[in-house]
PyMOL Python script that loads the backbone (N, CA, C, O; Angstrom):
from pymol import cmd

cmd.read_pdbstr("""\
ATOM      1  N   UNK A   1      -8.892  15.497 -10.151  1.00  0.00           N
ATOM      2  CA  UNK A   1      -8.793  14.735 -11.375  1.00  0.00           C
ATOM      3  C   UNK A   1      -7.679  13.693 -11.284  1.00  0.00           C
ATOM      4  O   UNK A   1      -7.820  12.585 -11.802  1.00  0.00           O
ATOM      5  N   UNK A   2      -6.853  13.957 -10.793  1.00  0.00           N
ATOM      6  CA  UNK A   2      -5.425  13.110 -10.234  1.00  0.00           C
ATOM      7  C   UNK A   2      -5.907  12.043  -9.659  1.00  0.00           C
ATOM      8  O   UNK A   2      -5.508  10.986 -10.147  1.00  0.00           O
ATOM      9  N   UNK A   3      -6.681  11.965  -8.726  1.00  0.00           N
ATOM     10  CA  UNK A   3      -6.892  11.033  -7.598  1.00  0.00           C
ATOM     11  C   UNK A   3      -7.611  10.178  -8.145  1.00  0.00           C
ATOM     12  O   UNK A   3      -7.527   9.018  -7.742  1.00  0.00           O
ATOM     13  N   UNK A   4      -8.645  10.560  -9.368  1.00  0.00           N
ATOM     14  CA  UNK A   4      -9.761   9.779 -10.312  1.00  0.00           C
ATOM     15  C   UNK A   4      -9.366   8.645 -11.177  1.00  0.00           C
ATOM     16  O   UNK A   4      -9.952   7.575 -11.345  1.00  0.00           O
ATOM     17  N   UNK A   5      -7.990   9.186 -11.823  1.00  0.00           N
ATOM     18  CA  UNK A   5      -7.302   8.748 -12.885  1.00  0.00           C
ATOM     19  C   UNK A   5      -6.704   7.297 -11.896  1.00  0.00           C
ATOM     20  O   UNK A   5      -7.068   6.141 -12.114  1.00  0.00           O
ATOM     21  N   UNK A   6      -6.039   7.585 -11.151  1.00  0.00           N
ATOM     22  CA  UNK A   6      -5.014   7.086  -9.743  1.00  0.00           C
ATOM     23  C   UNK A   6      -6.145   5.652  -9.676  1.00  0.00           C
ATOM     24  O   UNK A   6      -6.002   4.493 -10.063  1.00  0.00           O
ATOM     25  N   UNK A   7      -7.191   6.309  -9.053  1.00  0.00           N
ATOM     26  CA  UNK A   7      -8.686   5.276  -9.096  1.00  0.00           C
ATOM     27  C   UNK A   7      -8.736   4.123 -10.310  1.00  0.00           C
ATOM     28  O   UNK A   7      -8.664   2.894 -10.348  1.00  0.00           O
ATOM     29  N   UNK A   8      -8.909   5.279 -11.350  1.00  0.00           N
ATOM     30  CA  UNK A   8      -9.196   4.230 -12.241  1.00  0.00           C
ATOM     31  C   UNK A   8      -8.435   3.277 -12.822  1.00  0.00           C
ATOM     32  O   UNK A   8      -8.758   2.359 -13.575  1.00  0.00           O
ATOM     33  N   UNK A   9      -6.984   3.724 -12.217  1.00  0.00           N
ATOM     34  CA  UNK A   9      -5.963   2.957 -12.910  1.00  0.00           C
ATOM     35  C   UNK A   9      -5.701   1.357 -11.461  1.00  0.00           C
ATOM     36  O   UNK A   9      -5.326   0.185 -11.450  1.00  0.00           O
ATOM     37  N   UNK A  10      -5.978   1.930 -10.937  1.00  0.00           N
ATOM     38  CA  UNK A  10      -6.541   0.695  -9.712  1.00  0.00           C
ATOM     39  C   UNK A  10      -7.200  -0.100  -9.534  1.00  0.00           C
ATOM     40  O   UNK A  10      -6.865  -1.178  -9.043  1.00  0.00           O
ATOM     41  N   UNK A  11      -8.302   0.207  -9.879  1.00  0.00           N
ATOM     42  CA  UNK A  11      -9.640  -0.645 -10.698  1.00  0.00           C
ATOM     43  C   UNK A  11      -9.359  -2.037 -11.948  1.00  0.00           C
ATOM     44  O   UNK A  11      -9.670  -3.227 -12.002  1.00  0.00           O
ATOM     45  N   UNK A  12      -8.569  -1.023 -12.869  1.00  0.00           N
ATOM     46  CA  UNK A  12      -7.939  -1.710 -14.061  1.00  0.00           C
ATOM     47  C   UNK A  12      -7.308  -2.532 -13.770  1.00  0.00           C
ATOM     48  O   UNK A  12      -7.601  -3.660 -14.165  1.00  0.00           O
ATOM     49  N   UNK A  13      -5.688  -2.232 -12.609  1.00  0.00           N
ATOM     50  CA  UNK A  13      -5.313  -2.992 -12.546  1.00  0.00           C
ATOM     51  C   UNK A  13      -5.977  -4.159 -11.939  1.00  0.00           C
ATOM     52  O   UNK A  13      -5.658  -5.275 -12.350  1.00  0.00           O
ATOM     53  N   UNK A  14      -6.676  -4.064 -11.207  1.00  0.00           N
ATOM     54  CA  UNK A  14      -7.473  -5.743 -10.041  1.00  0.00           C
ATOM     55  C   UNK A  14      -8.240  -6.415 -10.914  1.00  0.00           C
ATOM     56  O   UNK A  14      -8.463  -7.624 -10.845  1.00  0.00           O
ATOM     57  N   UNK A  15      -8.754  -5.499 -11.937  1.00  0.00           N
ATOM     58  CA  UNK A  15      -9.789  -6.048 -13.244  1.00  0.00           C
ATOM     59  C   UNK A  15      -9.212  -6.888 -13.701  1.00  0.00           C
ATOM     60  O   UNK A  15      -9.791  -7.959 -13.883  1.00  0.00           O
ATOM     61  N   UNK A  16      -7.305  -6.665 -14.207  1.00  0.00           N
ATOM     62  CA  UNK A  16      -6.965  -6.956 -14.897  1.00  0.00           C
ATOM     63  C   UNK A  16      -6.303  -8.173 -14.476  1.00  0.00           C
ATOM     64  O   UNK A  16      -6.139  -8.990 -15.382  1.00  0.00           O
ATOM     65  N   UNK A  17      -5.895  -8.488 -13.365  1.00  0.00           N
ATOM     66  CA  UNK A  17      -5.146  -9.497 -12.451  1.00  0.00           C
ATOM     67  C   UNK A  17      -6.796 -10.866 -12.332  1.00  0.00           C
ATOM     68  O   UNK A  17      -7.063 -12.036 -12.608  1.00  0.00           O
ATOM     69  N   UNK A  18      -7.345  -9.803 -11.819  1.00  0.00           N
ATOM     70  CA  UNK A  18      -8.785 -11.024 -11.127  1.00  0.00           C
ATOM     71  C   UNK A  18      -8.982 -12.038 -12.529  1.00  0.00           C
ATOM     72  O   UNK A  18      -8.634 -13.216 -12.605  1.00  0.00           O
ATOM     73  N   UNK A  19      -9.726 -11.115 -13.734  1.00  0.00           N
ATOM     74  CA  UNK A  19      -9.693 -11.644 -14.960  1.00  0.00           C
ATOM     75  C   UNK A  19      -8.656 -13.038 -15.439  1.00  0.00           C
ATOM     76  O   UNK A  19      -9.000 -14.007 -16.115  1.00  0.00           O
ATOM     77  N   UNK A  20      -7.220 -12.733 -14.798  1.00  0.00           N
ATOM     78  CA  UNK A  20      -6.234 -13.593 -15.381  1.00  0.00           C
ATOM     79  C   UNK A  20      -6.458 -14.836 -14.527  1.00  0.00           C
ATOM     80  O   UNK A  20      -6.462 -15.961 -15.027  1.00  0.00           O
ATOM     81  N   UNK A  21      -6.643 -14.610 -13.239  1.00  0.00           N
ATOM     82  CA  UNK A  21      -6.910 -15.551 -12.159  1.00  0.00           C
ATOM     83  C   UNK A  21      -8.103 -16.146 -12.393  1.00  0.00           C
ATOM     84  O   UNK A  21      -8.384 -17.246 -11.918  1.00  0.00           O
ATOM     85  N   UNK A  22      -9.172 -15.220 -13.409  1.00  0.00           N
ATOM     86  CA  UNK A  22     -10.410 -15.958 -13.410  1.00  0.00           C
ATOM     87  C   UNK A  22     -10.441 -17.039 -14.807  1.00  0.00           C
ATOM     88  O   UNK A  22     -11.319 -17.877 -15.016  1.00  0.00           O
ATOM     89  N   UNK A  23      -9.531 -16.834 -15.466  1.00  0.00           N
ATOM     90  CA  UNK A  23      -9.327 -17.652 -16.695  1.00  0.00           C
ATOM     91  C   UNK A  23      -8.176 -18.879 -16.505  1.00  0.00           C
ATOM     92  O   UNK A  23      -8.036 -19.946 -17.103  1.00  0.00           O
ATOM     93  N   UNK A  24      -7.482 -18.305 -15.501  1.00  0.00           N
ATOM     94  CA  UNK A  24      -6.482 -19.878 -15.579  1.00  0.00           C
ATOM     95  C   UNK A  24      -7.073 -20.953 -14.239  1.00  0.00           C
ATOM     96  O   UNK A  24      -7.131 -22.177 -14.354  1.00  0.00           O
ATOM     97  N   UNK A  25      -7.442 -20.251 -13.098  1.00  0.00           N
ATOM     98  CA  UNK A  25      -8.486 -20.827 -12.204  1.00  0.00           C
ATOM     99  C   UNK A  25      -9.608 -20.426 -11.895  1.00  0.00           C
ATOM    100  O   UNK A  25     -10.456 -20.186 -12.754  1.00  0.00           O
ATOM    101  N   UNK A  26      -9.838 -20.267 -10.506  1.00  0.00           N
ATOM    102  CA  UNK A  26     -11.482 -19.679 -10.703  1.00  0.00           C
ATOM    103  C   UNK A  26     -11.406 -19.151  -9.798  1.00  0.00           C
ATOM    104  O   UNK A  26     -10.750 -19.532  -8.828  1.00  0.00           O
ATOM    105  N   UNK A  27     -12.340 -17.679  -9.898  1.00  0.00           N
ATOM    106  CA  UNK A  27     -11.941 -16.256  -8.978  1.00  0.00           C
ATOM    107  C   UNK A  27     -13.521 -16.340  -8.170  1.00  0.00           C
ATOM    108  O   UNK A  27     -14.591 -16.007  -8.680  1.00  0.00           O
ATOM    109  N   UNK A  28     -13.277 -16.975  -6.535  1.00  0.00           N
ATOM    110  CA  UNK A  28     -14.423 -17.479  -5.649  1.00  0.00           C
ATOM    111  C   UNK A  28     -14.955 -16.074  -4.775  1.00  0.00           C
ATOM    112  O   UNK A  28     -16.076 -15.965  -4.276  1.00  0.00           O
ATOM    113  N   UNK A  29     -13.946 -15.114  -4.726  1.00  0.00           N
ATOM    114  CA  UNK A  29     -14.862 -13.808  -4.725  1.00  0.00           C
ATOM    115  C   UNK A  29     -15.049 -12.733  -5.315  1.00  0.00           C
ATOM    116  O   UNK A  29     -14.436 -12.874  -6.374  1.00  0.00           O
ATOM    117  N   UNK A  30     -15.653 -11.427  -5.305  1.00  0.00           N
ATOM    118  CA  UNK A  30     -15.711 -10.369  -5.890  1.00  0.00           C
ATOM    119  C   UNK A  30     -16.025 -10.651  -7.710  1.00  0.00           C
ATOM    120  O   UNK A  30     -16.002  -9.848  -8.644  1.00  0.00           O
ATOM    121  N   UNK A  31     -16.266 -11.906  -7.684  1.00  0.00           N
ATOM    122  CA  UNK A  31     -16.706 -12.106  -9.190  1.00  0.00           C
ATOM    123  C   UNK A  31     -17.424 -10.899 -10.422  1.00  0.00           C
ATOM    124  O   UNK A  31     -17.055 -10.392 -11.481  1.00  0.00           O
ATOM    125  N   UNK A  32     -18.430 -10.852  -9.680  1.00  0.00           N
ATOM    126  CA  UNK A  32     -19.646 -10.350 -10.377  1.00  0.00           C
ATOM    127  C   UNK A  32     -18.573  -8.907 -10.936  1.00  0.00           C
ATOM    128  O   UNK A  32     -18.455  -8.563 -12.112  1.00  0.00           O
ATOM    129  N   UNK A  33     -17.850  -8.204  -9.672  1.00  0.00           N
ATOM    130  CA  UNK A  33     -17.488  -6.827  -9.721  1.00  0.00           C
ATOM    131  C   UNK A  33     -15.871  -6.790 -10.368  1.00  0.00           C
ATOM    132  O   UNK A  33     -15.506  -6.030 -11.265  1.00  0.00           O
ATOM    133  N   UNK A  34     -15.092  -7.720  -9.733  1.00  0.00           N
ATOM    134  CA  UNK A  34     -13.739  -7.727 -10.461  1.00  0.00           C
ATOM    135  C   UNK A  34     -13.575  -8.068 -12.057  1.00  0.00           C
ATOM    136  O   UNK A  34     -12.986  -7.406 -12.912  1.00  0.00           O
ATOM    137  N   UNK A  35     -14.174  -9.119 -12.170  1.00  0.00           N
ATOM    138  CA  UNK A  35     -14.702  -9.991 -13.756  1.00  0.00           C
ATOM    139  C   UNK A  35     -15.378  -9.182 -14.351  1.00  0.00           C
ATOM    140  O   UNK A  35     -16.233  -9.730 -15.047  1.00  0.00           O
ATOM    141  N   UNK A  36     -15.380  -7.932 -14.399  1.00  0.00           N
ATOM    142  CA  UNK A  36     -16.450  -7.403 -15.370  1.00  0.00           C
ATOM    143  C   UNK A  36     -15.934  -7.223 -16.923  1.00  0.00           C
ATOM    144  O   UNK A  36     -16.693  -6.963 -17.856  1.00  0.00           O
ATOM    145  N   UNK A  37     -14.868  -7.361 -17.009  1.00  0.00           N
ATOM    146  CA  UNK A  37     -13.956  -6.910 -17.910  1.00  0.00           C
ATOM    147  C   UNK A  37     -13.840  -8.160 -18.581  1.00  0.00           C
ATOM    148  O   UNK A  37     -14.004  -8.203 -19.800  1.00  0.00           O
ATOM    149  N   UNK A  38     -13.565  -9.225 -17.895  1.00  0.00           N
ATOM    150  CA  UNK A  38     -13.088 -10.567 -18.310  1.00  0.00           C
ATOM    151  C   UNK A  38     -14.416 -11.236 -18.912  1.00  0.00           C
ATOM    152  O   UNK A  38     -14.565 -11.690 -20.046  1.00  0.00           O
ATOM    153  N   UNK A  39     -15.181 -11.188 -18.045  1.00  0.00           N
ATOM    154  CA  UNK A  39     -17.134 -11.791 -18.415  1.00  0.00           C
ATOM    155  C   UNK A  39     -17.638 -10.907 -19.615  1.00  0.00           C
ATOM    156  O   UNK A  39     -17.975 -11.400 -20.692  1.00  0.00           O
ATOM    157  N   UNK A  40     -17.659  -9.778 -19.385  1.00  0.00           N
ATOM    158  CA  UNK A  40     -18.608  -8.803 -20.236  1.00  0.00           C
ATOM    159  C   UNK A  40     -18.182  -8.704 -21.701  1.00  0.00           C
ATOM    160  O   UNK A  40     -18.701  -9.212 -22.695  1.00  0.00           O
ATOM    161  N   UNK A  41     -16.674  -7.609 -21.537  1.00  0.00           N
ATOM    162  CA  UNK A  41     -16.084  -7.184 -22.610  1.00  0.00           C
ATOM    163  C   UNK A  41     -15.491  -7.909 -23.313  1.00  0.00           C
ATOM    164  O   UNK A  41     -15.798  -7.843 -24.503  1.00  0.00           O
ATOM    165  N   UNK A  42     -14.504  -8.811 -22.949  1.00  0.00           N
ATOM    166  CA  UNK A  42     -13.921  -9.806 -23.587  1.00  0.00           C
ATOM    167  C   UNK A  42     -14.758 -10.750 -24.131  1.00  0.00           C
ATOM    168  O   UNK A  42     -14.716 -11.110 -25.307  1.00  0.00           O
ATOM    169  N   UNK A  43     -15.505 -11.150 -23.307  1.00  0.00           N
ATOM    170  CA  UNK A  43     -16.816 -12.258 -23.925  1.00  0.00           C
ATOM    171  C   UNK A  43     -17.451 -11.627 -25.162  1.00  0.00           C
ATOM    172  O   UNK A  43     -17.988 -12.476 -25.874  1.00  0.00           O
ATOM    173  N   UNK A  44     -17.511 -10.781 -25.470  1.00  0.00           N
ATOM    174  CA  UNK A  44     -18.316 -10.223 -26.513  1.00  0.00           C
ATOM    175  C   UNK A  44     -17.885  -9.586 -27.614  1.00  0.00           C
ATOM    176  O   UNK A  44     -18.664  -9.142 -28.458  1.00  0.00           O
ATOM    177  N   UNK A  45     -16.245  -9.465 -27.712  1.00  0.00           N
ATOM    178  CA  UNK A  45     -15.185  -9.096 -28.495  1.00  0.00           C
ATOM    179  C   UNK A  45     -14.623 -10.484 -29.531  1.00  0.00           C
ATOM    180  O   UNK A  45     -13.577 -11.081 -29.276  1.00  0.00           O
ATOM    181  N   UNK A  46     -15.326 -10.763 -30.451  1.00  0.00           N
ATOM    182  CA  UNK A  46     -14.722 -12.206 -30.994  1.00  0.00           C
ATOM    183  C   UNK A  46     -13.317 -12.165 -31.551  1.00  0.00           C
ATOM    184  O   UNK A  46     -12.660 -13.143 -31.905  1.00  0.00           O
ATOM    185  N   UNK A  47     -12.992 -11.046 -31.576  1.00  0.00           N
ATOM    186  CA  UNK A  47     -11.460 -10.721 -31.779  1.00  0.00           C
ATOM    187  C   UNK A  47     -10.239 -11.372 -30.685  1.00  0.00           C
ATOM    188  O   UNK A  47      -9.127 -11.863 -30.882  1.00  0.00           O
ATOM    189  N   UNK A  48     -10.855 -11.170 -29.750  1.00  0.00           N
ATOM    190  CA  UNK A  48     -10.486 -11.869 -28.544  1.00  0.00           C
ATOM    191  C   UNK A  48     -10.416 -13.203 -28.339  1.00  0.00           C
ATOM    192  O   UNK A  48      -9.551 -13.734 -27.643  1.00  0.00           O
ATOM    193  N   UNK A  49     -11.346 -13.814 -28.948  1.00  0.00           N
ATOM    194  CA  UNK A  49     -11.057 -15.404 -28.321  1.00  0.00           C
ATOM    195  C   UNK A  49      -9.758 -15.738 -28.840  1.00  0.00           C
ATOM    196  O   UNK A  49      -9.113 -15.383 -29.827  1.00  0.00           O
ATOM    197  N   UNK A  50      -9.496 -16.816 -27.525  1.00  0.00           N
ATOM    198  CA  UNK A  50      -8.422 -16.940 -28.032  1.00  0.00           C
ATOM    199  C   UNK A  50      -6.973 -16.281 -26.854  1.00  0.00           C
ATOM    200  O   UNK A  50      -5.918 -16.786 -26.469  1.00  0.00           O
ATOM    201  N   UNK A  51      -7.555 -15.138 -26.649  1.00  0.00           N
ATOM    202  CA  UNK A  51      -6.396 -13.862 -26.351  1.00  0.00           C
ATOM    203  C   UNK A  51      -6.695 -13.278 -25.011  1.00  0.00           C
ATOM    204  O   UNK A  51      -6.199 -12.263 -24.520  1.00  0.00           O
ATOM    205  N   UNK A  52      -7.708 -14.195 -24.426  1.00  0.00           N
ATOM    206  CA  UNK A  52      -8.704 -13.530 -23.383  1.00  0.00           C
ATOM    207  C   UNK A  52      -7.325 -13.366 -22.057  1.00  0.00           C
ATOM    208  O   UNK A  52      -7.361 -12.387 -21.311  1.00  0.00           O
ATOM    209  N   UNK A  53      -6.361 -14.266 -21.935  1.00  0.00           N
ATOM    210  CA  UNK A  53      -5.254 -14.047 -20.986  1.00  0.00           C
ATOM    211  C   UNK A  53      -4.786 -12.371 -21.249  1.00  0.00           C
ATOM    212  O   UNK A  53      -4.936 -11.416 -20.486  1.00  0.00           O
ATOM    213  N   UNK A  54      -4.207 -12.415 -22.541  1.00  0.00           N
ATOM    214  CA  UNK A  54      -3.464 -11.406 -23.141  1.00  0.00           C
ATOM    215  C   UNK A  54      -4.160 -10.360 -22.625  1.00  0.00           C
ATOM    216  O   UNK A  54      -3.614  -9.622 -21.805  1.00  0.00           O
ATOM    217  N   UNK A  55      -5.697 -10.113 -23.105  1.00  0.00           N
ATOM    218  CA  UNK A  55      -6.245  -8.944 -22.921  1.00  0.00           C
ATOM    219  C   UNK A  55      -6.446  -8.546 -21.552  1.00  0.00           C
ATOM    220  O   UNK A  55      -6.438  -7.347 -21.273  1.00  0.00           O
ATOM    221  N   UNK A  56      -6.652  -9.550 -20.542  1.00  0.00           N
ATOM    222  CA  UNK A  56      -6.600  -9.303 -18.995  1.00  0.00           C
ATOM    223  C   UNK A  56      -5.303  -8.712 -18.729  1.00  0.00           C
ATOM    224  O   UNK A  56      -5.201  -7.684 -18.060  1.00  0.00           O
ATOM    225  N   UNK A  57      -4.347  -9.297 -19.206  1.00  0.00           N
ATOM    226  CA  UNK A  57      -2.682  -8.401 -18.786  1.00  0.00           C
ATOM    227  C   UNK A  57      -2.156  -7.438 -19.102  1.00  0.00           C
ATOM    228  O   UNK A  57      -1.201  -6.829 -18.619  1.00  0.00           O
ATOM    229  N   UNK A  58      -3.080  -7.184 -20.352  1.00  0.00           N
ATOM    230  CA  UNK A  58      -2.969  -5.758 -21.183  1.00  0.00           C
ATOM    231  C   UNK A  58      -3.716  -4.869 -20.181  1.00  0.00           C
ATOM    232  O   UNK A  58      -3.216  -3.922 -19.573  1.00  0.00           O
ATOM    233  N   UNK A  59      -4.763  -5.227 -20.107  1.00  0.00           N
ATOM    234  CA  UNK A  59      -6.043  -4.026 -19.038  1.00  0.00           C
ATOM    235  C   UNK A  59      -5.231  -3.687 -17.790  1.00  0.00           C
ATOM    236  O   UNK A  59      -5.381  -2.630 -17.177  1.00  0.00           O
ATOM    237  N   UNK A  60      -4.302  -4.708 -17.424  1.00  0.00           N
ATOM    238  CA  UNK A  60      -3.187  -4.943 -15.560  1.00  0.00           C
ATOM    239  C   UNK A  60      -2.326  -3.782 -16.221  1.00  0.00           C
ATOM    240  O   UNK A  60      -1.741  -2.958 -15.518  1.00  0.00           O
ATOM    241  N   UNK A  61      -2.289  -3.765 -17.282  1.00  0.00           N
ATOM    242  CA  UNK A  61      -0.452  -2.962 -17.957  1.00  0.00           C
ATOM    243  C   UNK A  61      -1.344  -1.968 -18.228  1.00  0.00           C
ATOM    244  O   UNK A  61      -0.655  -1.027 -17.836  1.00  0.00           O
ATOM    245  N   UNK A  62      -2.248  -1.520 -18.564  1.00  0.00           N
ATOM    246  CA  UNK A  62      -2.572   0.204 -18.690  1.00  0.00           C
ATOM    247  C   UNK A  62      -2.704   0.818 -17.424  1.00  0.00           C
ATOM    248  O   UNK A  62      -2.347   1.935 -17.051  1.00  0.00           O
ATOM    249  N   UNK A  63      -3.508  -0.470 -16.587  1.00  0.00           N
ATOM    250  CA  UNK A  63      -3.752   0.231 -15.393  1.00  0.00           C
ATOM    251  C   UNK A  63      -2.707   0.508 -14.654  1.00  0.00           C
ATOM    252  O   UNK A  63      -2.960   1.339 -13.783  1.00  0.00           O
ATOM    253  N   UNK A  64      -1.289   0.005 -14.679  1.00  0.00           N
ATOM    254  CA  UNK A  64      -0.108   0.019 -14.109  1.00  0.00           C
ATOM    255  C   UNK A  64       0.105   1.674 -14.399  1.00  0.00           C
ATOM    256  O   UNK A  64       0.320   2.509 -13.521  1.00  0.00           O
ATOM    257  N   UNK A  65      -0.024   1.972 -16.034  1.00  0.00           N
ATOM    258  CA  UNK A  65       0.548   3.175 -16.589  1.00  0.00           C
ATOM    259  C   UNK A  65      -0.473   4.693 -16.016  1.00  0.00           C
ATOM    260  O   UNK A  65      -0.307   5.909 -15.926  1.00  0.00           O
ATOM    261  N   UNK A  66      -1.517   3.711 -15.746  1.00  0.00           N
ATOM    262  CA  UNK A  66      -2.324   4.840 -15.580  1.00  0.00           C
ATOM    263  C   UNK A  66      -2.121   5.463 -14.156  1.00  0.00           C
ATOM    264  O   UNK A  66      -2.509   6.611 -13.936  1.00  0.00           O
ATOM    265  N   UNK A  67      -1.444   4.621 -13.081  1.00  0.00           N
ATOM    266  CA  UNK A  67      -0.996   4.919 -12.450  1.00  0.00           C
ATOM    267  C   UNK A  67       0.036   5.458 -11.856  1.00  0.00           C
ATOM    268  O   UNK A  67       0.106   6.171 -10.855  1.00  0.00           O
ATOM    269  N   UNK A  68       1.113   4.904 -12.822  1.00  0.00           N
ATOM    270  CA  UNK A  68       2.242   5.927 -12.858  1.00  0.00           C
ATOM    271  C   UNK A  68       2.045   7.035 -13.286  1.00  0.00           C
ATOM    272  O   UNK A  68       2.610   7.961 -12.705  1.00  0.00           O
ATOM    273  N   UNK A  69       1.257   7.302 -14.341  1.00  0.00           N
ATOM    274  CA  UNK A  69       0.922   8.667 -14.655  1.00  0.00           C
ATOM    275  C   UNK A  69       0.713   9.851 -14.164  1.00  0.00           C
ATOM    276  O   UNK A  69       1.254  10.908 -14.491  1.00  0.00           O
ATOM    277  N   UNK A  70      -0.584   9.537 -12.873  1.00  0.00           N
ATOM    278  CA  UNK A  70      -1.126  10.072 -12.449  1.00  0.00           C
ATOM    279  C   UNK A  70      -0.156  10.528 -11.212  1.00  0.00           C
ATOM    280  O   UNK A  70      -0.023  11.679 -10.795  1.00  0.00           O
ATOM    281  N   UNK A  71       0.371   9.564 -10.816  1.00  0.00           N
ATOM    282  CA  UNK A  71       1.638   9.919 -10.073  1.00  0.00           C
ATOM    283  C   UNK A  71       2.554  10.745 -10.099  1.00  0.00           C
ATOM    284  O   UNK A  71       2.992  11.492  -9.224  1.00  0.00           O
ATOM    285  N   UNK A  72       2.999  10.494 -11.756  1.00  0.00           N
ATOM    286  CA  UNK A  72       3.963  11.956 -11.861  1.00  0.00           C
ATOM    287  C   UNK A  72       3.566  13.123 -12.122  1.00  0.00           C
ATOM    288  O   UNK A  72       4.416  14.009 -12.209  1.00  0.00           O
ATOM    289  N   UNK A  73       2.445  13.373 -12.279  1.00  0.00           N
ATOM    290  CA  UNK A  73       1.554  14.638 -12.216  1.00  0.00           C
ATOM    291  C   UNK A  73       1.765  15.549 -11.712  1.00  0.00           C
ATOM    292  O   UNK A  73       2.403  15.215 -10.714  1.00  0.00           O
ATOM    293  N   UNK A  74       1.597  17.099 -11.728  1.00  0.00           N
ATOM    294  CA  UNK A  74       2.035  18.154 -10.709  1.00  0.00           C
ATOM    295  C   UNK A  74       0.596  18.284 -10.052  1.00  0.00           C
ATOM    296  O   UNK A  74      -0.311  18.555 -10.839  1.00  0.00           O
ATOM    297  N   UNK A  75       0.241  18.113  -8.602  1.00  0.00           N
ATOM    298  CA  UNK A  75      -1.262  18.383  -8.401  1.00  0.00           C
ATOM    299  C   UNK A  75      -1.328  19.877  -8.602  1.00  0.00           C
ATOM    300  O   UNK A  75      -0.497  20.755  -8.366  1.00  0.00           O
ATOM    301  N   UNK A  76      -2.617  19.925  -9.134  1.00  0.00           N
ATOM    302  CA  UNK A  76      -2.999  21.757  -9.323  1.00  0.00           C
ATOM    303  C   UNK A  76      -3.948  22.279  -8.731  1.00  0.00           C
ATOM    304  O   UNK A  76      -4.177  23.480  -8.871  1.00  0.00           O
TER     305      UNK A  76
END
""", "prot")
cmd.dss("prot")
cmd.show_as("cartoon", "prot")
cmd.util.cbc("prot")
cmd.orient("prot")
């Protein structure tokens, strides 16, 4: 479960970086798979416009936490 979390907080973070890179320039690989967050979710959140940077750096900053987390974990 450690290693999952670790994962997912890895994911988040590249989601969350690619996204920022894909909004201030333009992200020429891994599009389809890194951008999913930035294209999909954000695009469809009208709360968001507007904030679409913010929310990419927010998704980089959980995934940061989610990784520290999982880190300080006791494995069981």
């Amino acid at each position: 479960m450690r290693k999952l979390i670790h994962l997912a907080g890895i994911v988040m973070v590249l989601q969350g970086v690619s996204g920022t890179i894909d909004r201030l320039f333009v992200q020429p690989f891994f599009g389809p798979v890194l951008n999913f967050f930035n294209r999909v979710v954000v695009g469809r959140l009208d709360f968001l416009t507007g904030y679409e940077i913010f929310a990419n750096l927010s998704l980089a900053a959980l995934g940061v936490s989610l990784v520290i987390a999982a880190d300080r974990t006791r494995p069981s």
